[in-house]
Structure formats: structure tokens, C-alpha cells
C-alpha atoms as one frame of an Amber mdcrd trajectory, in Angstrom:
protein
   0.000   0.000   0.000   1.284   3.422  -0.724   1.673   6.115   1.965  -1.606
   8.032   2.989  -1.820  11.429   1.251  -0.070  14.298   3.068   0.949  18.111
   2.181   4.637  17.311   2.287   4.105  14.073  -0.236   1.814  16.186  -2.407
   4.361  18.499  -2.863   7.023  16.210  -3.736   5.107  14.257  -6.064   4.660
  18.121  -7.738   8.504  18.968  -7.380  10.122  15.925  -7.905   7.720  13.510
 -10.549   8.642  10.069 -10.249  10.325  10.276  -7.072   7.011   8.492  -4.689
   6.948   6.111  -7.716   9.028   4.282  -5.132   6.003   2.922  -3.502   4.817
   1.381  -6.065   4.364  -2.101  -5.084   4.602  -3.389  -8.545   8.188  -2.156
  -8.742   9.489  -3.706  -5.571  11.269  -6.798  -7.079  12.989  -4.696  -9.130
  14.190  -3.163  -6.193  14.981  -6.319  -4.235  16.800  -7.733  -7.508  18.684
  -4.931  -7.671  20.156  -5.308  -3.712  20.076  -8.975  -4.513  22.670  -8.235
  -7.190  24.266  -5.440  -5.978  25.313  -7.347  -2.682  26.259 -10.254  -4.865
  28.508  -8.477  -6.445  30.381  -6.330  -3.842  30.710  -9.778  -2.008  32.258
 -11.322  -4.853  34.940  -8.506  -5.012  35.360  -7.946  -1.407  35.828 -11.946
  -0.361  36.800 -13.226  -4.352  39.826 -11.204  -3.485  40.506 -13.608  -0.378
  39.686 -16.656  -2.127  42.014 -15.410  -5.479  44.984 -14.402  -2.754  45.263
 -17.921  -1.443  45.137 -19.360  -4.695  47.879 -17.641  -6.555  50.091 -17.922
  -3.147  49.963 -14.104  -2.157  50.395 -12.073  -5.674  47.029 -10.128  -5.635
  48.537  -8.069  -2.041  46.612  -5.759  -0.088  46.069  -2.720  -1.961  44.130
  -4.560  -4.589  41.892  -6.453  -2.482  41.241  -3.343  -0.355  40.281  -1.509
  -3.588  38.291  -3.546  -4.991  35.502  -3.613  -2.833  35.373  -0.002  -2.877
  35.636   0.906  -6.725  32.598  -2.582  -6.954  30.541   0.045  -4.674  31.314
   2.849  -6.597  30.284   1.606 -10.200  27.405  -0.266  -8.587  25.978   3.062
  -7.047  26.592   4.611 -10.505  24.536   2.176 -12.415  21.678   0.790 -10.347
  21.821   3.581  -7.489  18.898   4.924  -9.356  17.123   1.613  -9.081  17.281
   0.960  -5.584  19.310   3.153  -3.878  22.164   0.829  -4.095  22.478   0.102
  -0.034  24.129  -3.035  -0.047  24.285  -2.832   3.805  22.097  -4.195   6.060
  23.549  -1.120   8.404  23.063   1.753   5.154  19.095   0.240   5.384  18.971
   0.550   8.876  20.671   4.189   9.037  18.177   5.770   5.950  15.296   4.396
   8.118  16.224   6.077  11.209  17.137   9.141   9.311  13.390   8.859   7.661
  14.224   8.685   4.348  13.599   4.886   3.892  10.398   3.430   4.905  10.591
   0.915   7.786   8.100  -1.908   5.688  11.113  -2.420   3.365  13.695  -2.810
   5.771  13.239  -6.354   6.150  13.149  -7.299   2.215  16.355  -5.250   1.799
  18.332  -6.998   4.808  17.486 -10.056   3.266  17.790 -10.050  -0.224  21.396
  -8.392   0.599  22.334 -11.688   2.786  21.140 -13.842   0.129  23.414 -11.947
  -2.232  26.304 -12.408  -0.195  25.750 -15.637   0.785  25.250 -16.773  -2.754
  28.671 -14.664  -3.867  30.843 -16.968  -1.211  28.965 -20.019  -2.394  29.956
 -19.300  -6.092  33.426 -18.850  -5.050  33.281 -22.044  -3.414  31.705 -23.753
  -6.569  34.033 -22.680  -8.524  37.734 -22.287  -6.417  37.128 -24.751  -3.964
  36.845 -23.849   0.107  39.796 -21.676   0.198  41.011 -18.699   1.587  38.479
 -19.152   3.920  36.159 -17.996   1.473  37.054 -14.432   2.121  35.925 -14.851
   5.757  36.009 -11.314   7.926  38.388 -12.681  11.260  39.836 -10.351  13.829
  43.431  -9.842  13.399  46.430 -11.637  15.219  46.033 -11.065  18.515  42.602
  -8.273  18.746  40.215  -9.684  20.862  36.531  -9.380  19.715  36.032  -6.298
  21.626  38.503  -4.585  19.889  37.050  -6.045  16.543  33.892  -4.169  17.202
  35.154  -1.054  18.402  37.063  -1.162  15.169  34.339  -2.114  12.699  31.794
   0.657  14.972  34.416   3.014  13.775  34.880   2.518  10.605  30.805   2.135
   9.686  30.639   5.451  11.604  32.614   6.683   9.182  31.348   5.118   6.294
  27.127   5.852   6.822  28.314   9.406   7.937  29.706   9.549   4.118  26.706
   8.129   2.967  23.900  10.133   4.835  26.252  13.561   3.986  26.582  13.261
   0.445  22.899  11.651   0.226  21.533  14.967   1.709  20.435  18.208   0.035
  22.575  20.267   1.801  25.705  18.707  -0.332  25.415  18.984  -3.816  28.075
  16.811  -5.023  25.217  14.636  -7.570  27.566  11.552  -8.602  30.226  12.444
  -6.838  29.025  10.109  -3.938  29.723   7.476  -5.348  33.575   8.596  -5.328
  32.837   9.389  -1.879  31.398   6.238  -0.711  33.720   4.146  -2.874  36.784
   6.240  -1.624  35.986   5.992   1.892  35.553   1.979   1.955  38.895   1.780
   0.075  40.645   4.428   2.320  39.177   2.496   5.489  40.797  -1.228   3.992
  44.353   0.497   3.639  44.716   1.160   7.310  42.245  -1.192   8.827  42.259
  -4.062   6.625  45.082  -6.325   8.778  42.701  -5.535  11.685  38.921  -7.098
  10.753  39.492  -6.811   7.081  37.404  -3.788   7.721  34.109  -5.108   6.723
  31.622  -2.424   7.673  28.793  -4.791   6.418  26.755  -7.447   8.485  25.992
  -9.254   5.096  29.476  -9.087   4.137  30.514 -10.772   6.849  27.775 -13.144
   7.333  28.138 -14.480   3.504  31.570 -16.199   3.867  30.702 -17.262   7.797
  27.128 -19.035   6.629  28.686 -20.498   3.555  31.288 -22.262   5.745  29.146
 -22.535   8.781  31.070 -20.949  11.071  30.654 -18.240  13.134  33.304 -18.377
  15.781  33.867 -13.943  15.294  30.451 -13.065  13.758  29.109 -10.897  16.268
  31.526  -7.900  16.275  31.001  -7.823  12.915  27.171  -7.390  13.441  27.329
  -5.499  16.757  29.875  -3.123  15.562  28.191  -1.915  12.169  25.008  -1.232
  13.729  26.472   0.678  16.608  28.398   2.434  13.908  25.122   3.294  11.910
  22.950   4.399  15.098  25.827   7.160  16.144  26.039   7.951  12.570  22.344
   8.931  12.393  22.911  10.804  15.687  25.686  13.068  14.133  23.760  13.599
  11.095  20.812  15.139  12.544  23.482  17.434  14.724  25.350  18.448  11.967
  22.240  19.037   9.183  18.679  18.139  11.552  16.430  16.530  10.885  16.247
  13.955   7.391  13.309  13.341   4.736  15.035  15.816   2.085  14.213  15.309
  -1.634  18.284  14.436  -1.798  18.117  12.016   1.012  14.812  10.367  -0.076
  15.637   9.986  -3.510  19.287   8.596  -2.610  17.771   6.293  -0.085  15.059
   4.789  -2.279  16.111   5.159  -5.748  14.092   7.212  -8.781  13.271   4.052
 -11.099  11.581   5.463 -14.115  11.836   8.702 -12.866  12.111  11.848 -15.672
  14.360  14.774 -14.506  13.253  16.502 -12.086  11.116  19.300 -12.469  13.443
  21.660  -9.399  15.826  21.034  -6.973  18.978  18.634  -7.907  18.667  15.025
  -7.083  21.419  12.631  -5.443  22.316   9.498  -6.951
């Protein structure tokens, strides 16, 4: 069902055509196809990188596998952003509700079409590699307890959802740029923090290699720590611009399939 009638909807659906198209319920597989494959694919890059490390004995080294995942973000938010918002984070969905530019009733087809795409990634590596490399397997470093892990990994997704939410909202025009942004910051975050958690900043990234192997010996910090990451992310957000629901945000957050261009303002990804 679409959202009752209110001043503030009427006068996007004036200002911005297309945008509420989003609640179209007709369109929502679209949308869950498109976190489906989205997820899928950042999951193959982030944990293929593991699995292609241990096979060739070392030679694709840790500035390639830290920059993949981010520049698989980057052209995934620049060519299906539009469809649905290109979250690919259990923790992104989460943070865009709270900040009120995501409805809550979608939150839980999102969080799980994005751990069947990860989970499906890590079983396609194992299909076709064999069980190795762990499968690209998110572990605490050498000697960081768990606590540690998730201090780290709150950290980092503080960072990363602060990125998001910023360049998502009206107040920075920066249009594609974001997806620099976005894909910068994840790759930025693996150079230093990599040898550390292998600086997931995703519960379905993390929960695709451990559910494929069925093992889940360090899953928690990766779960805990993203999702404390997104709530004080949220929290700074609304300090540093108030309150969410902007044209930018909502159409970042939910995507503009089918949308023409817009009729004022200047739309985010």
C-alpha cells in the first residue's frame, strides 16, 4: 500500500515527478533484484579477493583487495543507485530508516535479499575455487580480541554511513560524486584497517563467507559493531544538518526508477 496522502508528499510528487513512484508495489522486485545483485557483487569482489589471494600464493597483495571492494561500490551506485538506492548494507538500510528517508516496511526485504546476495557470492566462489582462503571470511586480526574487533568495525561504519547520509543529503550537492565518496571511503578504510577485521563495515558481508562455511566463531563484532556504527552515525547527522526526509536524502535512499528529470531542486544518486 502506498503512503496516505499528506501536504509534504503532495508536494514532492509536484517537485520531484517520479520520485514516490518508489512505492509502487509493482516495482518492488525490481528493487529487491537490484540489492540482490548489488550485494552479490560487492561480495564477490570484497571476499573473491581472499579466495584469489590464497590461490595464486599471495600475488594479488593488499592494496588490490582493499580496492576492490570499494571501486565494486562505486560503479554499482553509478549504475543501479537509481534503481534501488544501491544500499548493499544491512547497516546503510537501517541508518536511511532512522534518518526517515527509507520506509521501515522495506527494511526487512532489503536486509534479506542483501544476505542472500552475499551468501550466494561466497557459495559461487566455493563452486568454482574450492573452500579456500576461507572464502574471504572477515576474522579479527592476530592477537585483537573481539572487543577490539567491534570497536574497530563501529568506527569505521561510523565513518562510512556518515559519508553516505552527507553526500545523500540536500545540503551537499556533489550529484555523482558520492559514489567517489562512498567508494573512496571503503577503500581508504581497507588500507589502514584491513590487517585488523578486514574492515568489513557490512553485516551481510561478513555473514556471507561465515554461513557459507558454517562458522561463526567472530560473527558478532562484525554485526554489533556496524550497527552501533550506523545508530551514532544517524545521531551526528541530525546534529550536523537536523532533521532527514530531504528530496536528496529520499531519492538517494530509495532510488528514482523510471523517474524523468526533475522538475526543481537537484537530485542525489
Amino acid at each position: 500500500m502506498s503512503e496516505p496522502a499528506t501536504p509534504r508528499r503532495a508536494w514532492l510528487a509536484l517537485e520531484f515527478p517520479g520520485l514516490l513512484e518508489f512505492d509502487d508495489p509493482a516495482l518492488e522486485w525490481r528493487r529487491l533484484f537490484s540489492e540482490l545483485f548489488g550485494t552479490f557483487l560487492l561480495v564477490l569482489a570484497g571476499a573473491g579477493a581472499g579466495v584469489a589471494d590464497a590461490l595464486s600464493h599471495g600475488a594479488i597483495g593488499r592494496a588490490p583487495a582493499v580496492a576492490a571492494p570499494g571501486l565494486t561500490v562505486m560503479a554499482i551506485i553509478l549504475f543501479m543507485g537509481a534503481v534501488s538506492g544501491a544500499h548493499l548494507n544491512p547497516a546503510v538500510t537501517l541508518a536511511f530508516s532512522l534518518r526517515g528517508d527509507f520506509p521501515w516496511r522495506r527494511v526487512p526485504g532489503y536486509i534479506v535479499v542483501q544476505i542472500v546476495g552475499a551468501v550466494l557470492a561466497c557459495l559461487f566462489l566455493w563452486a568454482v575455487y574450492g573452500k579456500v582462503g576461507m572464502l574471504g571470511a572477515t576474522v579479527p586480526g592476530a592477537g585483537l580480541s573481539d572487543w577490539q574487533a567491534t570497536a574497530t568495525e563501529g568506527v569505521l561504519t561510523l565513518g562510512l554511513v556518515s559519508t553516505i547520509l552527507g553526500t545523500a543529503s540536500e545540503a551537499q550537492n556533489v550529484g555523482a560524486l558520492s559514489a567517489v565518496a562512498v567508494g573512496g571511503y571503503i577503500v581508504l578504510a581497507g588500507f589502514w584497517a584491513s590487517p585488523l577485521t578486514g574492515a568489513s563495515m557490512n553485516p551481510a558481508r561478513s555473514l556471507g563467507p561465515d554461513v557459507a562455511l558454517w562458522r561463526f566463531d567472530h560473527l558478532w563484532p562484525y554485526l554489533v559493531g556496524p550497527t552501533l556504527g550506523a545508530l551514532v552515525a544517524v545521531g551526528f547527522a541530525w546534529i550536523l544538518r537536523g532533521r532527514g526526509g530531504d528530496p536528496g536524502g529520499l531519492a538517494a535512499a530509495r532510488g528514482r526508477l523510471g523517474d524523468p528529470p526533475p522538475a526543481a531542486g537537484n537530485l542525489r544518486r
